[in-house]
C-alpha positions as a Python dict, from the first residue, in 0.01 Angstrom:
ca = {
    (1, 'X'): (0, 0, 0),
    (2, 'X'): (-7, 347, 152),
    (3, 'X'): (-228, 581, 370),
    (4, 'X'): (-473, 825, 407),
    (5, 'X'): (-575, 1100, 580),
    (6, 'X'): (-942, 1130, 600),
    (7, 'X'): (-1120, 1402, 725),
    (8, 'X'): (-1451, 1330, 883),
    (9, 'X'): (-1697, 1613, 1000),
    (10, 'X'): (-1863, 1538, 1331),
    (11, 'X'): (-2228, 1720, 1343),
    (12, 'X'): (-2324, 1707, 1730),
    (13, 'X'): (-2690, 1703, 1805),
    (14, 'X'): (-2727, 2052, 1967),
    (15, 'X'): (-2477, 2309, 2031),
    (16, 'X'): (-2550, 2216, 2454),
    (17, 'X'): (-2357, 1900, 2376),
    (18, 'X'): (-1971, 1913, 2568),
    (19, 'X'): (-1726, 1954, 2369),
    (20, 'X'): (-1460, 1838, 2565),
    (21, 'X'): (-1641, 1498, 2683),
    (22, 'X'): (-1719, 1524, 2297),
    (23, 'X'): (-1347, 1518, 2216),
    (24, 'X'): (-1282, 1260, 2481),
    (25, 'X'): (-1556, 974, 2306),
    (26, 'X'): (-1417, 1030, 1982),
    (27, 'X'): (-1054, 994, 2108),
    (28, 'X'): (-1148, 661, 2293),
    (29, 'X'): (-1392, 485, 1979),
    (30, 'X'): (-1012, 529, 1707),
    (31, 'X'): (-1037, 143, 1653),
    (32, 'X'): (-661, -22, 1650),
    (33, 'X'): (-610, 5, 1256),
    (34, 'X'): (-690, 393, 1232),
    (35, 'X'): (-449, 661, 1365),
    (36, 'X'): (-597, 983, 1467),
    (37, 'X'): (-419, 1298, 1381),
    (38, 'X'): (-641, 1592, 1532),
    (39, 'X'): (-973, 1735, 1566),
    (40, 'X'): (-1058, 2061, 1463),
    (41, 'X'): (-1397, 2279, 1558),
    (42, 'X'): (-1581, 2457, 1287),
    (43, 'X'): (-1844, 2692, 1379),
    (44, 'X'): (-2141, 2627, 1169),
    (45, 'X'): (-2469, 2843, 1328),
    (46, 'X'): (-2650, 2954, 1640),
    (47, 'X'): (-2399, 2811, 1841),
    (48, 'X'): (-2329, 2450, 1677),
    (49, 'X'): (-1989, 2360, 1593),
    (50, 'X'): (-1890, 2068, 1424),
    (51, 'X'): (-1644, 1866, 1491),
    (52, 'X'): (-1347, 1758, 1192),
    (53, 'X'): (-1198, 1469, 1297),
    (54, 'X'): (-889, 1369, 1103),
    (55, 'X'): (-765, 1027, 1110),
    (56, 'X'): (-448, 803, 937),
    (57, 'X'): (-609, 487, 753),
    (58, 'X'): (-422, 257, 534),
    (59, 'X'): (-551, 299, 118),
    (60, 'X'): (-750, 26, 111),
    (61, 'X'): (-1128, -93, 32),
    (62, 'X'): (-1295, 29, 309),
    (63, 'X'): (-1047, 242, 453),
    (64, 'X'): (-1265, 443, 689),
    (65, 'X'): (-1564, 193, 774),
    (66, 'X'): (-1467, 123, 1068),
    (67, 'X'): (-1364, 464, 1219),
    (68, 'X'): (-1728, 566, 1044),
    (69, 'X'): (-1915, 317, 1263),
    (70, 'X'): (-1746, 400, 1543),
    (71, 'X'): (-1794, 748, 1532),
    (72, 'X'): (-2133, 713, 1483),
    (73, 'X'): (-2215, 535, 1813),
    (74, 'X'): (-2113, 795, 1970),
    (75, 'X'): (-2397, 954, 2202),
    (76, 'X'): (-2453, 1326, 2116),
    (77, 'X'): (-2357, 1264, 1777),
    (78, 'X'): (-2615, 1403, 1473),
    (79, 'X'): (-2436, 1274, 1190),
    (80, 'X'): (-2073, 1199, 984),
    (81, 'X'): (-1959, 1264, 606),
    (82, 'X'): (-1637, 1188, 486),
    (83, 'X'): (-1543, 1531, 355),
    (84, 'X'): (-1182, 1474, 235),
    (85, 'X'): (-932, 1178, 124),
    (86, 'X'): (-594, 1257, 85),
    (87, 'X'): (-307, 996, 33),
    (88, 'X'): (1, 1039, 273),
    (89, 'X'): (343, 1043, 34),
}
């Protein structure tokens, strides 16, 4: 079985939220069978930028569920979608 990269976009609740404590919750909540790769900021309007975190999961059933529930604890955090799958060769 291989891996994935999957890209997940982070929407914060309000562009007043840090970014770098931001950064530092999402870095900390990468459960043990996810690898993350990097986080990118993507304006979006009036000041809010989300957040595209990128992570390494094996390419199995379920792949991201864990990194998704994680990240969605998070305080300060609006919402996640899984934007993008791509398999690792």
């Amino acid at each position: 079985m291989g891996e994935v990269v999957a890209t997940i976009k982070l929407m914060p609740e309000s562009p007043d939220v840090d970014m770098s404590k931001l950064k530092a919750k999402i870095q900390s909540s990468i459960p043990k069978d996810a690898e993350l790769y990097k986080i990118e900021e993507e304006p979006v309007a009036f000041g809010l930028i989300a957040l595209n975190v990128m992570v390494v999961v094996d390419d199995a059933a379920g792949g991201t569920e864990n990194v998704e529930k994680n990240l969605s604890k998070i305080e300060g955090v609006s919402n996640i979608e899984v934007t993008d799958l791509r398999r690792l060769i």
